[in-house]
Backbone as XML, in Angstrom:
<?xml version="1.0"?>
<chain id="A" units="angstrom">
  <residue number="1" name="UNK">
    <atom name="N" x="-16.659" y="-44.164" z="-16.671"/>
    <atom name="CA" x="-18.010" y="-43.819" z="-16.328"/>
    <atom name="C" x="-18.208" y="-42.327" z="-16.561"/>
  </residue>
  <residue number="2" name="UNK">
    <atom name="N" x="-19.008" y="-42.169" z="-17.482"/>
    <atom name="CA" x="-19.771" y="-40.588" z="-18.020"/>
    <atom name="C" x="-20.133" y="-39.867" z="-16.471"/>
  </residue>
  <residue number="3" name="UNK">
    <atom name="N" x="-19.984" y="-39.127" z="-16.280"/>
    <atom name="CA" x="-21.452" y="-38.342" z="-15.382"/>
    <atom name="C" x="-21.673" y="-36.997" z="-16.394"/>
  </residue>
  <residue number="4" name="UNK">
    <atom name="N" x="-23.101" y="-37.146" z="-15.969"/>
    <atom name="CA" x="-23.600" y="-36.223" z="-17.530"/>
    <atom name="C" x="-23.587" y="-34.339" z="-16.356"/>
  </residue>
  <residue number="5" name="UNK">
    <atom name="N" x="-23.423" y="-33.720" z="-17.276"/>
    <atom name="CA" x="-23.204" y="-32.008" z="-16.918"/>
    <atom name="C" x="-24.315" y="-31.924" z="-15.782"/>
  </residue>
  <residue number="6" name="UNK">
    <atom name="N" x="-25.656" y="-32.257" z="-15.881"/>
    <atom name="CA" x="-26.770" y="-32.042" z="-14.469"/>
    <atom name="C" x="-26.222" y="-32.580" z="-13.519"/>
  </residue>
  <residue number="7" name="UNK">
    <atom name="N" x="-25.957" y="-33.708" z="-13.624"/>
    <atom name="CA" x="-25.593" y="-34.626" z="-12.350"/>
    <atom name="C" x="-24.156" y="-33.686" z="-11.555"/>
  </residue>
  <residue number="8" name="UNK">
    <atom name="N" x="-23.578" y="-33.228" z="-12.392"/>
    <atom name="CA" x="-22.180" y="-32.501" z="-11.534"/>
    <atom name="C" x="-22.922" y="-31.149" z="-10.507"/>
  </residue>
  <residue number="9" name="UNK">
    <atom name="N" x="-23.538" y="-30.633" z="-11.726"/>
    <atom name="CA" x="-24.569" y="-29.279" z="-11.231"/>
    <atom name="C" x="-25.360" y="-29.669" z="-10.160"/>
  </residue>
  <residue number="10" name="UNK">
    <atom name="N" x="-26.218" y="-30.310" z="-9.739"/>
    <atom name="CA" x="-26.746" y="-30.632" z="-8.921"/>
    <atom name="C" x="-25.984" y="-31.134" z="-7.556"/>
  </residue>
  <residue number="11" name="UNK">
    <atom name="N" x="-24.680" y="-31.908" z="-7.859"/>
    <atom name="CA" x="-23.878" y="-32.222" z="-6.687"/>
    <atom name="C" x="-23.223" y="-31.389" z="-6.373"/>
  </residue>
  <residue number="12" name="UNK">
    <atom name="N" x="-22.977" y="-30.191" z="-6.630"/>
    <atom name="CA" x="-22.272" y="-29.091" z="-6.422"/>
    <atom name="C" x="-23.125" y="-27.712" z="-6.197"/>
  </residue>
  <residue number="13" name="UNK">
    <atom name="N" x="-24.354" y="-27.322" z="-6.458"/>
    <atom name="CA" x="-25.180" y="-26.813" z="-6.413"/>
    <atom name="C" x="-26.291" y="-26.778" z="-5.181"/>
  </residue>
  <residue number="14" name="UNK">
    <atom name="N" x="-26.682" y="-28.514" z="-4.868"/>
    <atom name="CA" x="-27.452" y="-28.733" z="-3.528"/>
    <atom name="C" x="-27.443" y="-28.222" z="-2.619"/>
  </residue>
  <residue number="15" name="UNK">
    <atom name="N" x="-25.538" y="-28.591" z="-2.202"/>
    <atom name="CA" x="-25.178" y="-28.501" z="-0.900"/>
    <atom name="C" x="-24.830" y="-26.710" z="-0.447"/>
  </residue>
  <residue number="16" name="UNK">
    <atom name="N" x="-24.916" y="-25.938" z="-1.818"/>
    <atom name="CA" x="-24.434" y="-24.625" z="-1.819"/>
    <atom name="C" x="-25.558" y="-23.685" z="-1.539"/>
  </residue>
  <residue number="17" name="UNK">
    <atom name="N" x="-26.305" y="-24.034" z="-2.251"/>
    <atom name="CA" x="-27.653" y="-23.730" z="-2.039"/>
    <atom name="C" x="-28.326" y="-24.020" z="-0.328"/>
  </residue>
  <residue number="18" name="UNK">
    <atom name="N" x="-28.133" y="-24.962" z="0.365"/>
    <atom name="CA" x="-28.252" y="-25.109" z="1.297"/>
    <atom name="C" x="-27.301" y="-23.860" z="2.542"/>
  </residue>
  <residue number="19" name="UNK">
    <atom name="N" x="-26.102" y="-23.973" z="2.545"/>
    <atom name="CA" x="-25.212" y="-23.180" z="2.992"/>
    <atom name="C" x="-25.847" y="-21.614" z="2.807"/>
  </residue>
  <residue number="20" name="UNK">
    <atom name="N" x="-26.231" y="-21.133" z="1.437"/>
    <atom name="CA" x="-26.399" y="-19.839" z="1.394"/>
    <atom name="C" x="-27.593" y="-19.814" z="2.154"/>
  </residue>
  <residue number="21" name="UNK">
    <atom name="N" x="-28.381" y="-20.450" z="1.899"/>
    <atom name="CA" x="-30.407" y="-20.344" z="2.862"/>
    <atom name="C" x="-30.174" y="-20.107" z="4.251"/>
  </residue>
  <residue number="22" name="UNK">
    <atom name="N" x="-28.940" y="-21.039" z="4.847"/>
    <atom name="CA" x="-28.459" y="-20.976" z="6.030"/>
    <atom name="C" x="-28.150" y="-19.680" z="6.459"/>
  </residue>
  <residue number="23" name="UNK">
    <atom name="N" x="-27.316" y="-19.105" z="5.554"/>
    <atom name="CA" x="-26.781" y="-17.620" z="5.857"/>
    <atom name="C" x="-27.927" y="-16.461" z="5.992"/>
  </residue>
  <residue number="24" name="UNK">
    <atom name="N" x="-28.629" y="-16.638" z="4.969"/>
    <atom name="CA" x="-29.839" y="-15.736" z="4.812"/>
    <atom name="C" x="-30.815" y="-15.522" z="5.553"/>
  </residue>
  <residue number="25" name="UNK">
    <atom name="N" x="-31.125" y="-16.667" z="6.295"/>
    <atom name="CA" x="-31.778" y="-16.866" z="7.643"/>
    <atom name="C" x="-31.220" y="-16.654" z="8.798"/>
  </residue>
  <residue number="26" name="UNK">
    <atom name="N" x="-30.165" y="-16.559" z="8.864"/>
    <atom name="CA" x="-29.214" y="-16.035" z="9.901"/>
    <atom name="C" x="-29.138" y="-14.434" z="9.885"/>
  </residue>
  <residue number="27" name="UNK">
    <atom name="N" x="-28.762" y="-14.064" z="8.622"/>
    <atom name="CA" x="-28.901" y="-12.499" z="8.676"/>
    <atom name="C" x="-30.125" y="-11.817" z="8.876"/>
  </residue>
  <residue number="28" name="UNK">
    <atom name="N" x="-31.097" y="-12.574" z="8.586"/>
    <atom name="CA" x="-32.538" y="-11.854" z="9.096"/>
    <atom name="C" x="-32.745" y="-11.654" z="9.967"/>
  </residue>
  <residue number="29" name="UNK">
    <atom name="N" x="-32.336" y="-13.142" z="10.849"/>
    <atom name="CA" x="-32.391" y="-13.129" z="12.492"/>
    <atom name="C" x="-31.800" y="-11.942" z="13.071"/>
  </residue>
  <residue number="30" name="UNK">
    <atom name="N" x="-30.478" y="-11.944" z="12.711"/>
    <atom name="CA" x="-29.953" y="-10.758" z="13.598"/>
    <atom name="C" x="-30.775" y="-9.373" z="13.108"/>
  </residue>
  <residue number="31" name="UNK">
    <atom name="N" x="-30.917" y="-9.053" z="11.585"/>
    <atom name="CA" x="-31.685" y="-7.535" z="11.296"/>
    <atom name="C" x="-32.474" y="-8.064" z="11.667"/>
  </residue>
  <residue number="32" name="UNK">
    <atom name="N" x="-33.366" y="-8.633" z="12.340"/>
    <atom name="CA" x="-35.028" y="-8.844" z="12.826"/>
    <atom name="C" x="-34.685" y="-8.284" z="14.464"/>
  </residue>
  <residue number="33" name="UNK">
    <atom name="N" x="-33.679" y="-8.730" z="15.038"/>
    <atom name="CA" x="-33.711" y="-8.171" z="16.771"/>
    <atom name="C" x="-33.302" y="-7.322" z="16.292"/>
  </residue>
  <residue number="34" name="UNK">
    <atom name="N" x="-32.315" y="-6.491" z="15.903"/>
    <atom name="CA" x="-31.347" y="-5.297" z="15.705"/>
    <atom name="C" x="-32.691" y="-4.077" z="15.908"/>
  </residue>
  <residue number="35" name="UNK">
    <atom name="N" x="-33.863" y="-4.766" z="14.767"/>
    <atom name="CA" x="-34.799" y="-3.361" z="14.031"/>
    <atom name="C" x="-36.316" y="-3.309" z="15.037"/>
  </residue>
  <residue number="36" name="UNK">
    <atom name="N" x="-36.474" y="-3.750" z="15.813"/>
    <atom name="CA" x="-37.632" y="-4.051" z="16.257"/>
    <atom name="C" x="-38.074" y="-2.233" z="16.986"/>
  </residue>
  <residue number="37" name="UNK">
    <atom name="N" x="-39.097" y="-1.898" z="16.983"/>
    <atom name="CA" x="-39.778" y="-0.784" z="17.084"/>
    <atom name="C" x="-39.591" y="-0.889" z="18.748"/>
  </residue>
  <residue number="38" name="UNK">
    <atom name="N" x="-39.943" y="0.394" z="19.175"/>
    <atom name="CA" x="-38.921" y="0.480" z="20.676"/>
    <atom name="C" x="-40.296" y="0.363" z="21.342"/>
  </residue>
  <residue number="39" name="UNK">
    <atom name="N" x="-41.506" y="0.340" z="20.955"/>
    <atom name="CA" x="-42.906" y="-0.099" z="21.850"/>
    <atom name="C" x="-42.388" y="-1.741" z="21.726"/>
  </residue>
  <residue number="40" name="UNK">
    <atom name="N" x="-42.213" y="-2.102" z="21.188"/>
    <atom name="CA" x="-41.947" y="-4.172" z="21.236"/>
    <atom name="C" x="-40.379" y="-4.010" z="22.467"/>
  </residue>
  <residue number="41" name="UNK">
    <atom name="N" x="-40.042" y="-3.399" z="22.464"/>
    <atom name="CA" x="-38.475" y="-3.666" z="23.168"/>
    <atom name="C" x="-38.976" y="-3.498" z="24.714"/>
  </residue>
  <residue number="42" name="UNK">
    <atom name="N" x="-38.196" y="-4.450" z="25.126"/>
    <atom name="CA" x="-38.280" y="-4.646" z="26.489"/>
    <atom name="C" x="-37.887" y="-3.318" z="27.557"/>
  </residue>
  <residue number="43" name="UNK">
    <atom name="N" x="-38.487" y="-2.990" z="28.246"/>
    <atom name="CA" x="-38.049" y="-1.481" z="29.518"/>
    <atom name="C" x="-36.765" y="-2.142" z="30.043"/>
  </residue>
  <residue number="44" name="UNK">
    <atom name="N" x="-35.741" y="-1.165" z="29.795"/>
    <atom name="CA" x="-34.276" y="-1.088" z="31.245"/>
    <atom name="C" x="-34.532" y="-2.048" z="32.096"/>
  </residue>
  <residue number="45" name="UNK">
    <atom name="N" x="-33.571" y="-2.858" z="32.542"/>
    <atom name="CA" x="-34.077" y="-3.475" z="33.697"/>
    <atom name="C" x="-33.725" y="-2.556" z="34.718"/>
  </residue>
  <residue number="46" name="UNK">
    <atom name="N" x="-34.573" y="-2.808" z="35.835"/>
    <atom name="CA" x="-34.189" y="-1.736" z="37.474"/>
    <atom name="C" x="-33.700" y="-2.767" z="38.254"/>
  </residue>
  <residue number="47" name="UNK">
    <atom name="N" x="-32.848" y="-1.892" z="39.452"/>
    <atom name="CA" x="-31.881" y="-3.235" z="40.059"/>
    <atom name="C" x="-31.650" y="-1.896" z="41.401"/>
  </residue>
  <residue number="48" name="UNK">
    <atom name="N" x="-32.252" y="-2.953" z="42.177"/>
    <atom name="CA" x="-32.137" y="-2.271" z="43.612"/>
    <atom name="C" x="-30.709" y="-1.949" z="44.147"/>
  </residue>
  <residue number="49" name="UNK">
    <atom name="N" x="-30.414" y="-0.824" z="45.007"/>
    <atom name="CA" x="-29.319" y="-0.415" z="45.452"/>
    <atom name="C" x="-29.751" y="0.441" z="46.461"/>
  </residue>
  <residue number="50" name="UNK">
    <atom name="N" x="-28.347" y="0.780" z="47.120"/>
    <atom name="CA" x="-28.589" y="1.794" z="48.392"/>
    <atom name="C" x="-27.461" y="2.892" z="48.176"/>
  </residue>
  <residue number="51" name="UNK">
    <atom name="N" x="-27.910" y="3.718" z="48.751"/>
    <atom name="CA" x="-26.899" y="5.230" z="48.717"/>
    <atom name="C" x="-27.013" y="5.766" z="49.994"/>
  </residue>
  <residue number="52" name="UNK">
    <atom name="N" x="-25.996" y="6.334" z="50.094"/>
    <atom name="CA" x="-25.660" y="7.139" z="51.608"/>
    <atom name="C" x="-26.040" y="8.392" z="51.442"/>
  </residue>
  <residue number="53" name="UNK">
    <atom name="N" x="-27.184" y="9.118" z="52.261"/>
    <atom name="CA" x="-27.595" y="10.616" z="52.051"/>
    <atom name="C" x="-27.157" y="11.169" z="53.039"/>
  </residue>
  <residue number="54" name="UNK">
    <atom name="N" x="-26.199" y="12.411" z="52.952"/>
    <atom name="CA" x="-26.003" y="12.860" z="54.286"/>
    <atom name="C" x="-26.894" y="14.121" z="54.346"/>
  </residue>
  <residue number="55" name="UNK">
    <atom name="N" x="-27.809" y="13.838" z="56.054"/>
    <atom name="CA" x="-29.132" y="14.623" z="56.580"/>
    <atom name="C" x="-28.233" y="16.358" z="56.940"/>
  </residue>
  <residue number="56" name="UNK">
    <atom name="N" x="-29.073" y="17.504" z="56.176"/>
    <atom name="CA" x="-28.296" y="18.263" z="56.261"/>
    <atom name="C" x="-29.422" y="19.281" z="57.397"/>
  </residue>
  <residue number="57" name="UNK">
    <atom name="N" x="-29.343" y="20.115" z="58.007"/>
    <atom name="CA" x="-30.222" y="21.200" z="59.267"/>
    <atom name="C" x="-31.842" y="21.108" z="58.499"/>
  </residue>
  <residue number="58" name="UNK">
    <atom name="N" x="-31.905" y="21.533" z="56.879"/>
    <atom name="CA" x="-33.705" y="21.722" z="56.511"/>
    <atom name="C" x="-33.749" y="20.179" z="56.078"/>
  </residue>
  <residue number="59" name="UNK">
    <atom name="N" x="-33.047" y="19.154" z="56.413"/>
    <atom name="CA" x="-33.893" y="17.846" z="55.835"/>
    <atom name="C" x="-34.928" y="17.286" z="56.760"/>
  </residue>
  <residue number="60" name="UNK">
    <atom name="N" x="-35.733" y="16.531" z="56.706"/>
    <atom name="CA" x="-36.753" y="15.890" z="57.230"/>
    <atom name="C" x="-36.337" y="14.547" z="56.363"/>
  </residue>
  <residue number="61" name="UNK">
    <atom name="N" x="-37.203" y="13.224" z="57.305"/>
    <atom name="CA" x="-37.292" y="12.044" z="56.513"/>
    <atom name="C" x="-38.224" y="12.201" z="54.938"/>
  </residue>
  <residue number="62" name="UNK">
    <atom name="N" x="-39.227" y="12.706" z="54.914"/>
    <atom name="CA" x="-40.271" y="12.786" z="54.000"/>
    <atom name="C" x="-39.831" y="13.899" z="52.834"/>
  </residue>
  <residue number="63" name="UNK">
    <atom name="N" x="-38.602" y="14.692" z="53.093"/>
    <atom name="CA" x="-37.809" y="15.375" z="51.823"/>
    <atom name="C" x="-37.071" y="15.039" z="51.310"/>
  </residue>
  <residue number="64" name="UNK">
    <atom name="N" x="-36.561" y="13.727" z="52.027"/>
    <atom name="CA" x="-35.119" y="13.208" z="51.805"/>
    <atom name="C" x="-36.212" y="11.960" z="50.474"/>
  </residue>
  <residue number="65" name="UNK">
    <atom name="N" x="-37.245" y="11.292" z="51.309"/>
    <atom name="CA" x="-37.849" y="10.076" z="50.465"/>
    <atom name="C" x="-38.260" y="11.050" z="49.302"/>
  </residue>
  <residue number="66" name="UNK">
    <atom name="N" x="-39.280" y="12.100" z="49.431"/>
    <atom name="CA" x="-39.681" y="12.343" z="47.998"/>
    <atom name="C" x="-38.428" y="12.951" z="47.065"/>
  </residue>
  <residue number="67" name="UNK">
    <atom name="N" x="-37.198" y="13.098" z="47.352"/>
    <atom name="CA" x="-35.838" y="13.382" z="46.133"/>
    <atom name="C" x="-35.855" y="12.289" z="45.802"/>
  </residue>
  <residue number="68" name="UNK">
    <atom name="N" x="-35.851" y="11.019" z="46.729"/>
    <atom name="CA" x="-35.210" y="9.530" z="46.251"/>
    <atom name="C" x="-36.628" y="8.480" z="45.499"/>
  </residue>
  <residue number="69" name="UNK">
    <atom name="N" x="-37.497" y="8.729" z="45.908"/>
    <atom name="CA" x="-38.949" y="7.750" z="45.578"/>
    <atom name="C" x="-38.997" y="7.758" z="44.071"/>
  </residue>
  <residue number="70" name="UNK">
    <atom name="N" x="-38.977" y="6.225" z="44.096"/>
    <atom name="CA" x="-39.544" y="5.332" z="42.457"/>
    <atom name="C" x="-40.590" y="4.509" z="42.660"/>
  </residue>
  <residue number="71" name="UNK">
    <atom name="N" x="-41.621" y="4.913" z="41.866"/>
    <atom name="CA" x="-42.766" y="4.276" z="41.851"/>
    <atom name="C" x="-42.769" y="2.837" z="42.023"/>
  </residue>
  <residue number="72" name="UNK">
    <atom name="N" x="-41.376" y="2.183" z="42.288"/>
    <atom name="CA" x="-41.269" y="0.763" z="42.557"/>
    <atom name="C" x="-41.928" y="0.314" z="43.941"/>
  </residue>
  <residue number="73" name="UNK">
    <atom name="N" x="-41.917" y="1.305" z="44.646"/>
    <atom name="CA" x="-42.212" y="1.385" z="46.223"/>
    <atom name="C" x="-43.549" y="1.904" z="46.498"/>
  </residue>
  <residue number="74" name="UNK">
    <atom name="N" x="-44.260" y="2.014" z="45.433"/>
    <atom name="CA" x="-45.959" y="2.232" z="45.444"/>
    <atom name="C" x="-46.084" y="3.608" z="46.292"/>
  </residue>
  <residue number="75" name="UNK">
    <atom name="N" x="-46.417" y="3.588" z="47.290"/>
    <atom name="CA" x="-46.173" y="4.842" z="47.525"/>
    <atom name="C" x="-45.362" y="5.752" z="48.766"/>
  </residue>
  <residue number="76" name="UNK">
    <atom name="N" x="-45.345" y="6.922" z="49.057"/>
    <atom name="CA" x="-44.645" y="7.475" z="49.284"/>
    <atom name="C" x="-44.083" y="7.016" z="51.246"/>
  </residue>
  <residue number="77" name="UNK">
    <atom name="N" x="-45.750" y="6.796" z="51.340"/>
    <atom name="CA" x="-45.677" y="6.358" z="52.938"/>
    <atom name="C" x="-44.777" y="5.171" z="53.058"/>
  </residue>
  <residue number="78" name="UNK">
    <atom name="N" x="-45.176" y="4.299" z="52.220"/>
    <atom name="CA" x="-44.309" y="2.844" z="52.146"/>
    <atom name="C" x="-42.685" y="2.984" z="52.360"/>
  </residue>
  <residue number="79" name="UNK">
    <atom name="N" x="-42.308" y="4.120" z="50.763"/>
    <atom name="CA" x="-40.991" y="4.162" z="51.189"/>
    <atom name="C" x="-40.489" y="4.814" z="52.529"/>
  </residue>
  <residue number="80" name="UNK">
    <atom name="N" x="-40.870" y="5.868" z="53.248"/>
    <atom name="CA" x="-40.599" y="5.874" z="54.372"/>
    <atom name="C" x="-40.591" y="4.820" z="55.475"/>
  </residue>
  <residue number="81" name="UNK">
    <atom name="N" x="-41.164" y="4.276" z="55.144"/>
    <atom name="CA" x="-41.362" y="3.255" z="56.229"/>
    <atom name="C" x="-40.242" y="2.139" z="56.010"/>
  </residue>
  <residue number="82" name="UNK">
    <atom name="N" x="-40.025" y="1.964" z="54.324"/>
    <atom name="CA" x="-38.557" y="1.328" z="54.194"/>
    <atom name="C" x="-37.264" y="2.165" z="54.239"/>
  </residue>
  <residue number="83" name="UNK">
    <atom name="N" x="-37.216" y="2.884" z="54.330"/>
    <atom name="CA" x="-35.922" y="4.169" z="54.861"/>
    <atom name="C" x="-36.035" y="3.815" z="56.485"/>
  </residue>
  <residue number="84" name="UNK">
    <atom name="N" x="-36.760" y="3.779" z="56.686"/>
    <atom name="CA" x="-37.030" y="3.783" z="58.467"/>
    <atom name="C" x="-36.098" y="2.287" z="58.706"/>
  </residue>
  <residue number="85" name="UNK">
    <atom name="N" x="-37.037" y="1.047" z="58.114"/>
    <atom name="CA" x="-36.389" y="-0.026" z="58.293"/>
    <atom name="C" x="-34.707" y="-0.026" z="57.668"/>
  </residue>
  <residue number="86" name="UNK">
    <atom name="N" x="-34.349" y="0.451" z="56.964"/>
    <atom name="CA" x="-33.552" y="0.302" z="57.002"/>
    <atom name="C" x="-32.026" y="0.879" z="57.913"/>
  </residue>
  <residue number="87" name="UNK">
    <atom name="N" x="-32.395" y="1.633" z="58.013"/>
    <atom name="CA" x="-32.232" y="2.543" z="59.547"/>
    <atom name="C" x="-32.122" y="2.244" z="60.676"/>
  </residue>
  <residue number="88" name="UNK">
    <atom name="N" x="-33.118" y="1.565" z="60.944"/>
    <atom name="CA" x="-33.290" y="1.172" z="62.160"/>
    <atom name="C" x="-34.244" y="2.108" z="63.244"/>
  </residue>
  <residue number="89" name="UNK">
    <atom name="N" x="-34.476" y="3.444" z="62.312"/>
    <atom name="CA" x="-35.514" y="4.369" z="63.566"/>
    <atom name="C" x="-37.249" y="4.042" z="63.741"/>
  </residue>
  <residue number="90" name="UNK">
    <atom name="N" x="-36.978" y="4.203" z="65.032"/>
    <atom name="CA" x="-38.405" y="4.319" z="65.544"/>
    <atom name="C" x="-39.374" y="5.130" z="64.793"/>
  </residue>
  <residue number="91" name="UNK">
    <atom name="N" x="-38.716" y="6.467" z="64.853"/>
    <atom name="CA" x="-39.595" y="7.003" z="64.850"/>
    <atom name="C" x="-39.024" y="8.507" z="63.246"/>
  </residue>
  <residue number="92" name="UNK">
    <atom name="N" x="-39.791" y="9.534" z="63.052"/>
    <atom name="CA" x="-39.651" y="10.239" z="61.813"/>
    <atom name="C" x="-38.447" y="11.171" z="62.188"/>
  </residue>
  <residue number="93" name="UNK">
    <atom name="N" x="-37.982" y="11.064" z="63.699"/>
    <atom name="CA" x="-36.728" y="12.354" z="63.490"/>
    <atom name="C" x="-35.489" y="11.730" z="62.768"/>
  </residue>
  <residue number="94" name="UNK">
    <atom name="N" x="-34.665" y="12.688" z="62.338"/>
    <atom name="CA" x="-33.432" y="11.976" z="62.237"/>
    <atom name="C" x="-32.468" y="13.564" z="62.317"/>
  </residue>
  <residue number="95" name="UNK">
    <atom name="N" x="-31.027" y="13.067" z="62.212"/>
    <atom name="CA" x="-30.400" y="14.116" z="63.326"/>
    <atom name="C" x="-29.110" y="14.735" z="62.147"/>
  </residue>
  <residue number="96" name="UNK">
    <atom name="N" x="-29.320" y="15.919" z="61.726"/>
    <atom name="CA" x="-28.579" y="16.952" z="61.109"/>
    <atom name="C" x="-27.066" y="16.410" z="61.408"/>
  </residue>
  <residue number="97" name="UNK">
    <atom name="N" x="-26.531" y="16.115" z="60.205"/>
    <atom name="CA" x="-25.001" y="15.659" z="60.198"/>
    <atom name="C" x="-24.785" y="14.079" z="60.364"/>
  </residue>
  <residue number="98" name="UNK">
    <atom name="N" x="-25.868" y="13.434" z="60.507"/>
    <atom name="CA" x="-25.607" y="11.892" z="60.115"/>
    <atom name="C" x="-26.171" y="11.519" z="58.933"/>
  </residue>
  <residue number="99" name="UNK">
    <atom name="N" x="-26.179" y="10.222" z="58.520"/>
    <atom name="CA" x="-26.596" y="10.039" z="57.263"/>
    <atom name="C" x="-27.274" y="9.138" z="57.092"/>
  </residue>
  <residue number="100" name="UNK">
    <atom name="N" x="-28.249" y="8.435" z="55.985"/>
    <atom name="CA" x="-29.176" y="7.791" z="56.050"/>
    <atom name="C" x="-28.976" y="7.090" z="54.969"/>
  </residue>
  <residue number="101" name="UNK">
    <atom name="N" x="-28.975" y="5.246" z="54.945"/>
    <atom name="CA" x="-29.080" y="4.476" z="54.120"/>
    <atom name="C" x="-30.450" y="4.614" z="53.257"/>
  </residue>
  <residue number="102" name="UNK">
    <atom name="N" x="-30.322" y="4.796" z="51.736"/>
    <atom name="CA" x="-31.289" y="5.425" z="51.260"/>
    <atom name="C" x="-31.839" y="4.056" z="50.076"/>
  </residue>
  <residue number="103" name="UNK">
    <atom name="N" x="-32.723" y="3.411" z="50.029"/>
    <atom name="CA" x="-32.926" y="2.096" z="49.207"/>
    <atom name="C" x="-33.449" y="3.165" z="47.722"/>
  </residue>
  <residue number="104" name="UNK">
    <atom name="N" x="-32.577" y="2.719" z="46.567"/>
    <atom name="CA" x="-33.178" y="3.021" z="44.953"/>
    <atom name="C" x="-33.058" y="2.190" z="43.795"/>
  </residue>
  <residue number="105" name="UNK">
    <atom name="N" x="-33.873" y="2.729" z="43.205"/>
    <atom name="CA" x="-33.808" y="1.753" z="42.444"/>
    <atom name="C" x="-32.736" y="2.289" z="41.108"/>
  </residue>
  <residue number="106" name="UNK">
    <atom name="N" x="-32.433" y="1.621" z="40.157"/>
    <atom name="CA" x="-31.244" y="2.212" z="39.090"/>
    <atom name="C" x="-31.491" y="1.498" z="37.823"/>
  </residue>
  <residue number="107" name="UNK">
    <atom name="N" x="-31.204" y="2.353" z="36.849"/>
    <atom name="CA" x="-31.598" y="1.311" z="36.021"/>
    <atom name="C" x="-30.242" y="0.673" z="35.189"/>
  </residue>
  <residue number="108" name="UNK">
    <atom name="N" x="-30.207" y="-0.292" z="34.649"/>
    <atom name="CA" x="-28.271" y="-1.062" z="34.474"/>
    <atom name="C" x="-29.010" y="-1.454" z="33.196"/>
  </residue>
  <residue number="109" name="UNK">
    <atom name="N" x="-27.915" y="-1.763" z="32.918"/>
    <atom name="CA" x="-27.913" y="-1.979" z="31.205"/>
    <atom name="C" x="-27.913" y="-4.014" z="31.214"/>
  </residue>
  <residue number="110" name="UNK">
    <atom name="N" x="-28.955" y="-4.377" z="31.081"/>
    <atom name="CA" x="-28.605" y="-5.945" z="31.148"/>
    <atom name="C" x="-27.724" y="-6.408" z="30.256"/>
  </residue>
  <residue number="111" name="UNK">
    <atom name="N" x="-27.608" y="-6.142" z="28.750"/>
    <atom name="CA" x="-26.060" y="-6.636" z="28.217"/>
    <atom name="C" x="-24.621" y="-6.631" z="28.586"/>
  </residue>
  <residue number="112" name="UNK">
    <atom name="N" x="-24.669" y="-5.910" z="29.967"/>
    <atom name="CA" x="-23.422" y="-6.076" z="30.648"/>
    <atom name="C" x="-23.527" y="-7.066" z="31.405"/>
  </residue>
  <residue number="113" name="UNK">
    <atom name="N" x="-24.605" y="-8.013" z="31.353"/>
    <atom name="CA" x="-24.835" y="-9.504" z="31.926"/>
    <atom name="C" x="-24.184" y="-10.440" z="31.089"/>
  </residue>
  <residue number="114" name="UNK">
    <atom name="N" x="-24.530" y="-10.106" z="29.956"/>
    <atom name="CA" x="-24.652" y="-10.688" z="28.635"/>
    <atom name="C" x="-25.997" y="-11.630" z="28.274"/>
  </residue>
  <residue number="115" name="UNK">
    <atom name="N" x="-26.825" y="-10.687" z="28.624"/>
    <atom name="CA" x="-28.550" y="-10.740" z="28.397"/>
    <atom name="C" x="-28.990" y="-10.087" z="27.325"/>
  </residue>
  <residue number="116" name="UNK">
    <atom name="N" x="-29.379" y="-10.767" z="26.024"/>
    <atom name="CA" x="-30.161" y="-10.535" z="25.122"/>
    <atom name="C" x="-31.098" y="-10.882" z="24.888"/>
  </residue>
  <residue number="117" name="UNK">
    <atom name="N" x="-32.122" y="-10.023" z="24.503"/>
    <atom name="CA" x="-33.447" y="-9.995" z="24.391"/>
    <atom name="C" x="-34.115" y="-10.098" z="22.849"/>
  </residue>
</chain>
């Protein structure tokens, strides 16, 4: 049985042709996320945390919040009032040489999740 020269070309050709389209579309994909303009790219993610501030003789609550305040906490009164709660004080004193659980925000790198965007 003959098989004529197209017929080989074509059975050997189809499936190759297929394989490479595969590849080519694959490499775009990745240079398509790799290149994207940094207005399209997603902001840092922020990821809440706490830090220990130790209250030194000129601190006040309201010097200590405006070093630490991120606009995550709207505004400034708010975060005091979450410094407070977290604390536990009544009221705005707090006492030279102790220290104060301080809520912030941080920003982490989400691919150390293994989160791609």
């Amino acid at each position: 049985m003959y098989i004529g020269r197209a017929s080989i070309l074509t059975h050997y050709t189809v499936p190759a042709l297929g394989i490479i389209s595969i590849i080519l579309v694959f490499s775009f994909g990745i240079y398509h996320n790799n290149t994207r303009p940094a207005a399209m790219q997603e902001p840092p993610a922020r990821e809440l945390s706490f830090k220990s501030v130790p209250v030194t003789p000129k601190d006040t609550l309201w010097s200590i919040a405006s070093e630490n305040y991120s606009k995550e906490y709207g505004s400034l009164k708010d975060y005091i009032q979450e410094i407070k709660r977290c604390n536990s004080l009544q009221s705005d004193n707090i006492k030279a040489g102790s220290s104060l659980i301080v809520p912030v925000y941080i920003t982490t790198n989400s691919s150390q999740y293994g989160i791609q965007h």
